[in-house]
N, C-alpha and C positions, 0 to 999 in steps of 0.2 A: 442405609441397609437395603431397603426397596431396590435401588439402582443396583445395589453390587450382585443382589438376587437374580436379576436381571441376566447381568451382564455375566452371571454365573452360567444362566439356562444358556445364553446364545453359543457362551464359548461351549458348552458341552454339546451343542447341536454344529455347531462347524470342526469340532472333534471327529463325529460322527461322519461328517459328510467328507472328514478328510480321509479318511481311512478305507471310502468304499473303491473300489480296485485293486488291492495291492499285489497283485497281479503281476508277472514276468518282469524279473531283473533284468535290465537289457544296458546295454550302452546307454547312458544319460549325458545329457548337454552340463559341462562342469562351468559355471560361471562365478569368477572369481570378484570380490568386492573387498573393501577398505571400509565398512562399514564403523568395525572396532577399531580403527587406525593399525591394522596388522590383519594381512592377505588372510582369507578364508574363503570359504564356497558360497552361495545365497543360499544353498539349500541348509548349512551347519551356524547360519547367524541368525540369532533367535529374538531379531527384532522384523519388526513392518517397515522391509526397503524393496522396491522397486528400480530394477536395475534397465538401461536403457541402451542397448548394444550400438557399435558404430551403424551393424549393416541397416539397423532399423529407423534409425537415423536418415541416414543417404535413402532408401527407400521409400521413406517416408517425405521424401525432402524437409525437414527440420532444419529451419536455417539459422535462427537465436530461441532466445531463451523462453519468448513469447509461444512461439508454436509448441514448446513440450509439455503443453499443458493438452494437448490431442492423443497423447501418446502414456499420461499418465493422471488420468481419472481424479486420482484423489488432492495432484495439483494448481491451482488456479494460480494465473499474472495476467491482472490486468491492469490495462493502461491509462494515465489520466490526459492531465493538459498539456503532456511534456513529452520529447520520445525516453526521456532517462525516469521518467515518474511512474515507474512501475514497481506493483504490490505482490510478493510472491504468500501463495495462503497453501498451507497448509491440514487437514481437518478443519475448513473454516477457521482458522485461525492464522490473522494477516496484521500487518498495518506498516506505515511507514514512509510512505512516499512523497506525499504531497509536503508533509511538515519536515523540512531537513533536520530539526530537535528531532523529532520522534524515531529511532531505530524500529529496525524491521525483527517481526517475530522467530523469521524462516532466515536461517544462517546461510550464507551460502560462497561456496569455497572452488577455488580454480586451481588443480595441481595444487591442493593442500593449502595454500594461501588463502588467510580468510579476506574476501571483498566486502567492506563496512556498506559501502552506497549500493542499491540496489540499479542504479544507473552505468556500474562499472564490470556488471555483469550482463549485458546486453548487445552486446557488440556480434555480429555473426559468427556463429560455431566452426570454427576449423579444425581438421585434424585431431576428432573426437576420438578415443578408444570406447569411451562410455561413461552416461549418467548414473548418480545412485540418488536416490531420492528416501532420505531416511524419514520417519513420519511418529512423531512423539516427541517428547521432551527427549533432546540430546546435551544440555549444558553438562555432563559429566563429562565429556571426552570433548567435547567439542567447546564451552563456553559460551563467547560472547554471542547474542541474539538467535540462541536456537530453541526457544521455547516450547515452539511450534514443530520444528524441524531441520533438516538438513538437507538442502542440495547441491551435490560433490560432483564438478564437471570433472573430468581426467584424460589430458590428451593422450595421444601417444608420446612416447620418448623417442627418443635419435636411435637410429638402426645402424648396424654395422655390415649392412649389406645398401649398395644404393637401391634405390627405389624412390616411387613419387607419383602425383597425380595429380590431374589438370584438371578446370571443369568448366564448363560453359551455361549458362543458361537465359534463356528467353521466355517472357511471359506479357500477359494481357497486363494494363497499365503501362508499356512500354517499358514492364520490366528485365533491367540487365545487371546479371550476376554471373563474377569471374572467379571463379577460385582455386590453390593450388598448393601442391608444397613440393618437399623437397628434402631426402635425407642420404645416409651415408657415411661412411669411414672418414674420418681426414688423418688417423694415423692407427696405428695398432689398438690403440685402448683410449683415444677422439672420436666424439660418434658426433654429428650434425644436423641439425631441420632445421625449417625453412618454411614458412609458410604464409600464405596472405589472400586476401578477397578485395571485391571492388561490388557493391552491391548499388546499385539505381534502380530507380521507378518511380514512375510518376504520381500524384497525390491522387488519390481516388476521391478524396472528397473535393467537388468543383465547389469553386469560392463564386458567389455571384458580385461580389462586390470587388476593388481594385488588389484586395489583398492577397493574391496566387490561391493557388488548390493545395490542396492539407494531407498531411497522409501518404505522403511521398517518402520514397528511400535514396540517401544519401551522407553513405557512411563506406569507409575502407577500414582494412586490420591487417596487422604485420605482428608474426610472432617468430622469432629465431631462439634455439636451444642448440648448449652442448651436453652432450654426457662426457664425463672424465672415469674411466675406471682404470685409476692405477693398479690396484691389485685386486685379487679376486674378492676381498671381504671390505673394499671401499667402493664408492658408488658417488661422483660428484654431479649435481645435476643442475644447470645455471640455465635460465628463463627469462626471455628482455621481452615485452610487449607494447605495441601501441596502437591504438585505436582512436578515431575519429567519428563524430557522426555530426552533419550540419544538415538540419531537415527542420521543414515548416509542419510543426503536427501538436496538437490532434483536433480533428474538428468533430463536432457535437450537432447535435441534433434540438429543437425546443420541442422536447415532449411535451409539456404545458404551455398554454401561449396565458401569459396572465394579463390583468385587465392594462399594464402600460404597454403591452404588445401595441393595439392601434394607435396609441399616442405617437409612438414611435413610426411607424410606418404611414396612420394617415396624415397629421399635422406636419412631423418634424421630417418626415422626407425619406426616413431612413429604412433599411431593409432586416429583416429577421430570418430566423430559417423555421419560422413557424410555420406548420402546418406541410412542410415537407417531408415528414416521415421516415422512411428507410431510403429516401434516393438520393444520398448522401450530399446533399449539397447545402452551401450556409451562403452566408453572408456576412462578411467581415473587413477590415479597413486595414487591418495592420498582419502583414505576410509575419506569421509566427517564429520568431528567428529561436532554434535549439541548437547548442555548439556546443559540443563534449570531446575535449581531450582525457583520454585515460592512459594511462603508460604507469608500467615499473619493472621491476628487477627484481627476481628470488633466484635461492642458492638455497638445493637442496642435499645434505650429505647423508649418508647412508653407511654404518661401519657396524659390521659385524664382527663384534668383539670372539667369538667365540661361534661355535654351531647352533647356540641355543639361545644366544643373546646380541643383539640389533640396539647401536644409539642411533638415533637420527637428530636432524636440524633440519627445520626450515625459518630460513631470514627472508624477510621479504619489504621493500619498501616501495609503497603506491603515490601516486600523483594523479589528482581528480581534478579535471576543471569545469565546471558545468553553469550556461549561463544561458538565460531563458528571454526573449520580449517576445510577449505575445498580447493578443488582440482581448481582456478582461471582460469586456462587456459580450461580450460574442454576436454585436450588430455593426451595420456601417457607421453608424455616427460614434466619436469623438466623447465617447462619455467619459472613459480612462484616456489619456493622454499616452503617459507613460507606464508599461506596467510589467518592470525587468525582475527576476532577479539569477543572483548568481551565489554559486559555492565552489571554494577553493578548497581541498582538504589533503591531506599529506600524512601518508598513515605508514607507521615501523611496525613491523611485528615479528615475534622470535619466538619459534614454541621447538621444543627441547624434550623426548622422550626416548625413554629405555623401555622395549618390550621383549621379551623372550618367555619360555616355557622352563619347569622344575620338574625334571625326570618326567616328562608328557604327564604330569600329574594337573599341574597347574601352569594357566597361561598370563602373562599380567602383560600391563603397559602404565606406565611412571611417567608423569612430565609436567613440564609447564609452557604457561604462555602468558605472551605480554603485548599490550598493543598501547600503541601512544600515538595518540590522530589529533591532530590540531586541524580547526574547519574556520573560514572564516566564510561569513554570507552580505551581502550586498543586497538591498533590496528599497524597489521605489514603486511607490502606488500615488499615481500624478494624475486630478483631475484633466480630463481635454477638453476643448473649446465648446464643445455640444452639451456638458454635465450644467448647467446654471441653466438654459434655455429650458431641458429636459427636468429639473425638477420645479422650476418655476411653475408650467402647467403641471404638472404633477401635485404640485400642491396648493394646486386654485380653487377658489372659493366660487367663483362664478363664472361666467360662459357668456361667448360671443355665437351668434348666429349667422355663421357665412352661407348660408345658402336657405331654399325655402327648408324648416325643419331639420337643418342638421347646427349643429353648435358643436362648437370648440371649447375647451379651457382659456378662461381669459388670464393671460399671464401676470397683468396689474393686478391681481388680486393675489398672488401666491402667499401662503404663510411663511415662505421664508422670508421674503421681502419685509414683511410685517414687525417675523422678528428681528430681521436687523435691524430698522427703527427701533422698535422696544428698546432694544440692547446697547444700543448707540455705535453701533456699526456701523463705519460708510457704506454707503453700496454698492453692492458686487464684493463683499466680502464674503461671502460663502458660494462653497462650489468655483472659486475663481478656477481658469486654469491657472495651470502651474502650480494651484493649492494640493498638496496632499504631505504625505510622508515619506520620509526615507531615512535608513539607518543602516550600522553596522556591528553586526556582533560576531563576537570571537569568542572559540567554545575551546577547548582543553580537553583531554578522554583518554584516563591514563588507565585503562583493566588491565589485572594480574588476575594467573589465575595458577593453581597447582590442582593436579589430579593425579587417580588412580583407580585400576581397575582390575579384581582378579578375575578370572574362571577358571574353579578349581572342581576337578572332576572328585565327584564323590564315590561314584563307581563311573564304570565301563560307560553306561548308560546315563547315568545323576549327573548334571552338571549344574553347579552353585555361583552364579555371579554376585559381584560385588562391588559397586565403583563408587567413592566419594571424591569431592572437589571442593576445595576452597575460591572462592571468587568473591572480587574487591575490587568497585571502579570507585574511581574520583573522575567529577567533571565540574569545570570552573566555564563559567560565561559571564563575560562581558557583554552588557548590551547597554550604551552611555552613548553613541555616536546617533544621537538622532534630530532631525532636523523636521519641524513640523509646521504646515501654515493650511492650518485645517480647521480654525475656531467653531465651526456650527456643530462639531462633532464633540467639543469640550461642553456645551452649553447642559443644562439641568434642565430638563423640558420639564421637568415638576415644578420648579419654584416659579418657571418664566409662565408657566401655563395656570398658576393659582388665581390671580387676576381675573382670568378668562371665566371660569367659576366661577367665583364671587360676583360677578357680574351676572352670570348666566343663573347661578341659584337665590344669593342673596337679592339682587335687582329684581326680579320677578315676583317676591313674594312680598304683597301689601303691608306687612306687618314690620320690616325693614325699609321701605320708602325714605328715600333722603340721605342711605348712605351708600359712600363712593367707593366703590370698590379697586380705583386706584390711587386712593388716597391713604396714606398707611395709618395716620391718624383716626383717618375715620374707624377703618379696617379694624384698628386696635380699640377701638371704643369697642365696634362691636362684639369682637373677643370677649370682651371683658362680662359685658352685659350678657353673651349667650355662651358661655364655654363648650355647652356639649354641643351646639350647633354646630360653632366651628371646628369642632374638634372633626367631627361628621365630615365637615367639607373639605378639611383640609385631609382624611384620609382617603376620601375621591381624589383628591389631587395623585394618590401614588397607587390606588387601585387595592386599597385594603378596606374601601369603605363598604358597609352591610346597607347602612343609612340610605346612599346612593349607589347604589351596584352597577356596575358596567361592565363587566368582565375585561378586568386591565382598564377601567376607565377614557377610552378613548372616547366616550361620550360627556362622563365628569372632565375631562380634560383634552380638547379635542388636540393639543401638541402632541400627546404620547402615541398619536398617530404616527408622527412620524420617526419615533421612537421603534416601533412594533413594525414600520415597513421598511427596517434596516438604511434607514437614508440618514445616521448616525455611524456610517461604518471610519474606521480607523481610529477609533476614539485614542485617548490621549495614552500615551504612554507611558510609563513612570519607570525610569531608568534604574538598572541594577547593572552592579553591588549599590548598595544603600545604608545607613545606619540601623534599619531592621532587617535587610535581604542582601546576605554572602554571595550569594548568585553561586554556590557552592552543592552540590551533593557528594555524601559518601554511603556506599551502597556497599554491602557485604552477604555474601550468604552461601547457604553447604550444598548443592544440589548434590542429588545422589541417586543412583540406581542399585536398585535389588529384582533378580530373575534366578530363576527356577527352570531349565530347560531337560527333558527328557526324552530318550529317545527310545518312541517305540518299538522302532525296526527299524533296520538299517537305510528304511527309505521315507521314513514316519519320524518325525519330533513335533512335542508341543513343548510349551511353553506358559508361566504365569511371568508378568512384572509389574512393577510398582517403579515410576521414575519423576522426579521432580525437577524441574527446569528456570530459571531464574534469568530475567534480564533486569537490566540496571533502570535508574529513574531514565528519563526522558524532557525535555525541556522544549518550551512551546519558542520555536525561534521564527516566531511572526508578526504582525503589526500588531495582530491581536492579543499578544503576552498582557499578562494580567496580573499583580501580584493576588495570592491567595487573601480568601478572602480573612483570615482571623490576621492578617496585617495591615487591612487599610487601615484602621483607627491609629495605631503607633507611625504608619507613614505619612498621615493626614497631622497628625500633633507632632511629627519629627520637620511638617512642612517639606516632603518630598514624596507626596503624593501628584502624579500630573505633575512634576515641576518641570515645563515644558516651557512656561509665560506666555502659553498660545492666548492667554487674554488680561497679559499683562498683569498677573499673579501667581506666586509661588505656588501656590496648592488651590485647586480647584474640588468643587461637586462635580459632577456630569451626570446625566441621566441615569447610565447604567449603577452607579453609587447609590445612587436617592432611591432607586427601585430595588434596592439591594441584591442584584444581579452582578457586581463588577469583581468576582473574584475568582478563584480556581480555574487559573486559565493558565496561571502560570510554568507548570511543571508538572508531568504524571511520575507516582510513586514509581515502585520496582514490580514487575511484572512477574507475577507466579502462576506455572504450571504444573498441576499434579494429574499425572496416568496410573490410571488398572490398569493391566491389558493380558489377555487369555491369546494365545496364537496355537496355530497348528502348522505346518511347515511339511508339502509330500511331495516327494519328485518320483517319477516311474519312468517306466520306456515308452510309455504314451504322453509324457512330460509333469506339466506341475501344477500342485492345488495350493496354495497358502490364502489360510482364514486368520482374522483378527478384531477381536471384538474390546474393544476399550472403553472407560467409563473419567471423562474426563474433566476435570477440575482450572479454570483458570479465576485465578485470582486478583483483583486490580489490573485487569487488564487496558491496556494504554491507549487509549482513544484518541483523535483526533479527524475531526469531521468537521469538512469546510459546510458553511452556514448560509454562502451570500457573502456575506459581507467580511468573513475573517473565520476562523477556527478556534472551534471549540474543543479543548482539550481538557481530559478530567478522566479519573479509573472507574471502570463497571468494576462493581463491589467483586459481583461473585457472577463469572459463568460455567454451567456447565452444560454437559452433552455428551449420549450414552450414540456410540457408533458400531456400526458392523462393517468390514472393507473384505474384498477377496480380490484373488488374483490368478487367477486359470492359465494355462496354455495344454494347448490340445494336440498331438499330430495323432490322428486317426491309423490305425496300422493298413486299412482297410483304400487307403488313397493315399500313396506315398507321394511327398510335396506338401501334402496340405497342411498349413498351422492355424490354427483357432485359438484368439484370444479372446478373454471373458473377464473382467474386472468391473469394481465397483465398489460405493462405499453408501451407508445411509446413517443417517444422522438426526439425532434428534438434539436441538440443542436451546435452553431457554436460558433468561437472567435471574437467576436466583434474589440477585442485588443489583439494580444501578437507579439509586436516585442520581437524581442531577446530569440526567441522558440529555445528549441532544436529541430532541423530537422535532415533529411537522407543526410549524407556529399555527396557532389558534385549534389544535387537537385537542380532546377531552386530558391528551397527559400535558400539554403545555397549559391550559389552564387552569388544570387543579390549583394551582397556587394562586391564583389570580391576577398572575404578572402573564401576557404573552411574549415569552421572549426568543421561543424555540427550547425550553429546558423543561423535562420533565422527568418522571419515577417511571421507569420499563420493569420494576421488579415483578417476576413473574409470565416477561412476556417472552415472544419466541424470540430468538437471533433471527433477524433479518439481512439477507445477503446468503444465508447456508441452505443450500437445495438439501429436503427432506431425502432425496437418492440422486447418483450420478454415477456414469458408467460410462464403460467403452465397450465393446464388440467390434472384430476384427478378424480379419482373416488374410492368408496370405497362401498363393500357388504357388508353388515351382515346378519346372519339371527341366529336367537335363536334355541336352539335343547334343548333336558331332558338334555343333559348332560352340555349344555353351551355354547357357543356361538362362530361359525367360518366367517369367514370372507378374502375379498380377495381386493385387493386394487391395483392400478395403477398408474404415473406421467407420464406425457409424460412434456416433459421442452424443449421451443425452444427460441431461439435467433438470431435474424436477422444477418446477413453477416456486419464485420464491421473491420477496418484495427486495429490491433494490436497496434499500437502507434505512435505520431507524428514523432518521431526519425527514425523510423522502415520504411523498401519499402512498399510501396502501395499495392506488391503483396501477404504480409503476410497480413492474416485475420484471421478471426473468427466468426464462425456459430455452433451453439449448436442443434443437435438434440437429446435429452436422453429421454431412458423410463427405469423406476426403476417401482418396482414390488414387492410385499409379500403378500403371503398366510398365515392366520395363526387360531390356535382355543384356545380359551380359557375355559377352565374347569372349574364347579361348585367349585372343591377342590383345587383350588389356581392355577395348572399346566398349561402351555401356551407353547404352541409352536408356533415358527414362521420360512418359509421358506423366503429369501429375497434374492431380486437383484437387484444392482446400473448399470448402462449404460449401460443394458441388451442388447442391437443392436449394440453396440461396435463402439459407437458415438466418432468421432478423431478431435477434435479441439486444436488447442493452446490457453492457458490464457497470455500466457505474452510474452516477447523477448526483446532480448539484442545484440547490436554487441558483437562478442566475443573478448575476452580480447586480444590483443597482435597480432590479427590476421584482417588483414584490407579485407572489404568485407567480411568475415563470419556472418553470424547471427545466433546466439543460440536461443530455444524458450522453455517454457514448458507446456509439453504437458496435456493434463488432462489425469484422472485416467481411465484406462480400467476397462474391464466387472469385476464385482466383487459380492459374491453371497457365502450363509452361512447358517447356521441353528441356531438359537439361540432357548432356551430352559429358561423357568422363574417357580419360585414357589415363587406364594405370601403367606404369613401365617401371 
């Protein structure tokens, strides 16, 4: 109630604030959107979209999908280790990319065709009419993964007038971009485009080691369309694309240089990009190979049945190929060997609606939709010849002295060496190369969905929405094909490390004198004789002991060191389907909208809504899959738990079991989104005000956050977050030419619920339990990743000449200071200050030039971060894009 009070006061103050001018009816800018899936104005759609025109686009130079987050304040994409591994966020509210199980929050759709991978919408923008950027739960009209939101790209269609346009452009990085289309009649009621790019440039990030520079472009796109309009009330509309991108990216930066950093650099030879900062250079061995085909086919038809009533179709079928090796460790040496993976996915979808109007009384739209994607993923994480050298002194006991005062790690001492003795391993059985994992799993993803929506005018003024939807995924996975030769990672560092204890505790004290502690007889006498002693010692062993405290016992147990510094990564896999695990979910539920929109005057509407948004489970399709945890015990007593034979037995312990850590890794619930939202909506002859103040609700929302060594996947209970966004444009009557934009959103947003967070290992919330494993309780604390405020400011001249028309234009883009991510130190952040920039003229006879510039003041933030892989205490981050600036050159004809 507190919050809705809230978010009552705000919306009656941006009511206020929208009302003040209303002032001279004049010609207004009509801008038409698909918002409700059925043409309307932005000014009469009484939700929060932001609409993004061709000319601002091209002016802005906006070349994919990454740059429109410059241009639209309240949206964020950013990039990880991949060029197709991008996260579109919406009100802070994102995920998806890195784990191909995990769908993304933020829906988003090309010419009405929903794109499932957020890598198949990246390709460079051609032939844009414009974006819409819808912001709230849309699963009523929209469905699968719009919890968050919707982003609706829409080219243009085939003209029946020839025309067409070319384009050139030059930039710093040796970048070259060509683009162009092409349209026209081919018969009376045949209309045709044409259209394609060629985009290069070189990697901004220099490699200092043999593996190329990173951050390079190198990708083309082809898109041909017809229109068929046989008669006036049919409309055929057929769409073929393809796109390629083969580019080595992304490189990172070591925000943190942890204590193996010098190991690495001064002993083992190797290079880091520690202590390099923003001058974008690494060091790395293996040239990051990214190869993306994307291509399909849609047919869109369009039949007006009548003046008042519209069926439409859209069929569409997609072909995704996406296959990644890159360099895991992000140094020169050989720690990962091999480290690919790839997704094949092939996705049908058919959505079917009737919309028209009831004597202009009432407007609806009916339909449905269905998507049926099969994914298959491929994946190898393969020790290199440098991994065994590199944890041997990593985990040494004692030290050589190569020079006067300086000592090394002695590698004869290492605890792994030790425990393969113990364990009766040959040696060089761990860490070999060629040791690691690889598998294959096959997913299934069959969503239906039925909807409908009215707005039914109550008066003149009253208008009463009303949309419900049924939605129902099924999704099956296979994951059986797995090959593993990685035994250190199967081992129980609890039971191997008890010895080590009893030795260290019971040996030391006079009163036990004479027994062995690795003799099990002995051992068992003393049991017998001291039970609550041992009982003491043996709860050191697993870090629940009061008796002997150590926080997580790496002092009772000095093995769980290596437990707690991620050098157990890939642990064992336990194959599904299984006799306790279907490898099945079925997901159902009603998402629905309710609004209320009124119009004050004919230039004035607010608005109230209430809207609920639903995506499906999610499934963790990594090395790291886990079954949940209330099924080890039935998988362990079914004898197919771990049944890998990585140590020549059916069903194993392993560490992660013994410290009761090994579970909920397997699958995130269904994601639930629930919005208030108060809006006000004014357009005049000095342009437009819309305010929107929302108070919002997510529920189990689907986590998945790379750890180091694998990903941790699991639902935040409950978040929420009360926001305020606007959206200005200005032309001053006072300086004709001039437009002024003004937007922005602030957010406050906290976890009401997430036990079992990933956090920063050894943090007061990873401790609390007294296991450090990186897992802790956030409830209560703030979302990390969501800037407190972020905004645009902008402006744009024109002025008309005999010859045509120039023009100069500015962004300034900022983002409040906000920590990097819950897993990640406190002391990594992120604050955005960027100003981008273009001058340009346009000619009576079709020729355009334009000069441009992105992060002109050479603005140095991080978008993401990661511990690094295999290295305890390092953190990796990446950086955003430096100064970048070009000439582009256009002829329209």
């Amino acid at each position: 109630m507190k919050r809705f009070s809230r978010a009552a006061v705000l919306g009656a103050t941006a009511l206020a604030a929208g009302l003040v001018g209303t002032a001279a009816q004049a010609q207004v800018e009509i801008i038409t959107v698909t918002a409700q899936k059925r043409e309307q104005t932005l000014q009469e759609v009484p939700i929060a979209v932001t609409v993004v025109q061709a000319e601002t686009l091209q002016n802005a130079q906006i070349v994919d999908a990454l740059d429109l987050q410059s241009v639209v304040p309240t949206l964020r994409v950013s990039q990880l280790e991949r060029s197709s591994n991008a996260t579109f966020i919406i009100r802070g509210q994102g995920n998806g990319a890195n784990n191909p199980g995990i769908e993304p929050s933020v829906a988003v759709y090309i010419d009405g065709v929903f794109r499932a991978r957020a890598g198949t919408a990246l390709s460079d923008l051609m032939d844009i009419e414009r974006v819409e950027v819808l912001r709230g739960p849309q699963s009523t009209l929209f469905g699968k993964n719009a919890t968050a939101g919707v982003v609706s790209i829409i080219t243009q269609e085939p003209q029946f007038e020839f025309g067409g346009l070319v384009e050139a452009t030059v930039g710093n990085f040796n970048q070259r971009l060509v683009r162009g289309s092409f349209t026209g009649p081919l018969s009376e009621n045949v209309a045709f485009s044409l259209s394609g790019s060629r985009n290069l440039r070189d990697g901004y990030y220099e490699n200092d080691g043999p593996g190329g520079d990173f951050n390079e472009r190198d990708r083309w796109a082809v898109r041909g369309q017809l229109l068929f309009t046989p008669s006036e009330n049919l409309s055929l509309r057929l769409i073929a694309d393809w796109d390629e991108i083969d580019e080595q990216c992304c490189g990172t930066d070591r925000a943190i240089d942890g204590a193996t950093a010098p190991l690495i650099r001064n002993v083992l030879g190797g290079q880091t990009s520690a202590g390099t900062g923003f001058n974008y250079r690494i060091a790395t061995d293996v040239a990051n190979e990214n190869q993306i085909e994307n291509r399909g086919l849609s047919l869109q038809a369009d039949w007006n049945l009548n003046d008042n009533l519209t069926l439409s179709s859209i069929t569409s079928y997609r072909l995704y190929d996406d296959f990644v090796d890159f360099d895991g460790d992000f140094i020169t040496l050989a720690l990962l060997g091999e480290n690919t993976r790839g997704l094949d996915v092939g996705t049908f979808t058919q959505e079917l609606r009737l919309a028209g109007d009831w004597n202009n009384r009432a407007f609806f739209v009916f339909g449905a939709f269905y998507s049926d994607e099969d994914m298959t993923v491929t994946d190898s994480r393969i020790y290199g010849a440098d991994a065994r050298a590199y944890v041997d002194l990593l985990t040494a006991s004692g030290t050589i002295q190569v020079a006067p005062g300086v000592f090394i790690p002695d590698a004869s001492t290492s605890a792994i060496t030790a425990i393969e003795a113990a364990t009766g391993f040959p040696a060089g059985s761990f860490y070999a190369p060629g040791g690691g994992t690889r598998f294959t799993v096959d997913q299934s993803d069959r969503q239906f969905q039925v909807f409908g929506q009215v707005d039914f005018n109550i008066t003149d003024r009253l208008t009463l929405t009303a949309g419900l939807a049924y939605f129902r995924s099924e999704k099956e996975v296979d994951f059986t094909n797995i090959v593993r030769t990685n035994p250190f990672s199967d081992l129980n560092l609890v039971a191997v490390g008890q010895p080590l204890i009893l030795a260290g505790l019971i040996g030391a004290n006079p009163l036990f004198t004479g027994t062995n502690p690795q003799d099990p007889v002995q051992v068992g006498a003393f049991a017998a004789a001291n039970p609550a002693v041992f009982a003491a010692l043996q709860a050191a062993a697993t870090g629940a002991s009061t008796v002997f405290p150590s926080s997580g016992a790496p002092l009772a147990n000095p093995l769980l060191t290596l437990f707690e510094s991620g050098l157990q990564p890939l642990g064992a896999i336990t194959p599904f389907p299984n006799s306790v695990e279907n490898g099945r979910t079925e997901d159902s539920d009603w998402p629905y909208t309710l609004r209320l929109a009124y119009d004050l005057t004919d230039n004035v509407n607010v608005y109230a809504s209430f809207a609920r948004g639903f995506k499906a489970s999610s499934w963790n399709l990594t090395a790291d899959t886990r079954p949940n945890t209330a099924d080890v015990a039935a998988l362990r007593a079914a004898g197919e738990l771990a049944a890998d034979n990585a140590l020549g037995q059916p069903t194993i312990i392993n560490t992660a079991e013994a410290l009761g850590v090994a579970g909920n890794q397997r699958f995130a619930r269904p994601e639930i989104t629930e919005t208030f939202e108060i809006g006000i909506k004014s357009q005049f002859s000095w342009g437009f005000l819309n305010v929107a103040v929302f108070d919002q609700t997510i529920t189990d929302f689907q986590s998945s956050i790379f750890q180091g060594a694998g990903f941790a996947v699991v639902n935040a209970g409950e978040q929420s977050a009360l926001g305020l966004e606007f959206d200005a444009s200005i032309r001053p009557s006072a300086i004709p030419g001039l437009t002024l934009n003004l937007s922005g959103i602030w957010m406050d947003a906290e976890y009401d619920s997430f036990p079992g967070a990933p956090v920063v290992r050894g943090s007061p919330e990873d401790l609390a339990d007294g296991v450090p494993d990186g897992i802790g309780d956030l409830s209560g604390a703030t979302v990390a990743g969501i800037p407190e405020f972020s905004g645009s400011f902008g402006f744009q001249y024109a002025r008309d000449f005999d010859f045509g028309e120039a023009f100069v234009r500015a962004d300034y883009q900022y983002a409040s200071e906000t920590g990097l991510g819950d897993s990640l130190p406190a002391s990594l952040t992120r604050e955005v200050s960027t100003v981008n920039a273009s001058v340009g003229v346009n000619l009576n006879n079709g020729l355009e030039a334009l000069l441009w510039g992105r992060n002109l003041n050479g603005d140095e933030y991080y978008t993401a971060g990661f511990p690094t892989t295999l290295q305890p205490g390092s953190i990796s981050t990446y950086a955003n894009q430096p100064r970048t600036y070009g000439l582009t050159l256009r002829a329209r004809f």
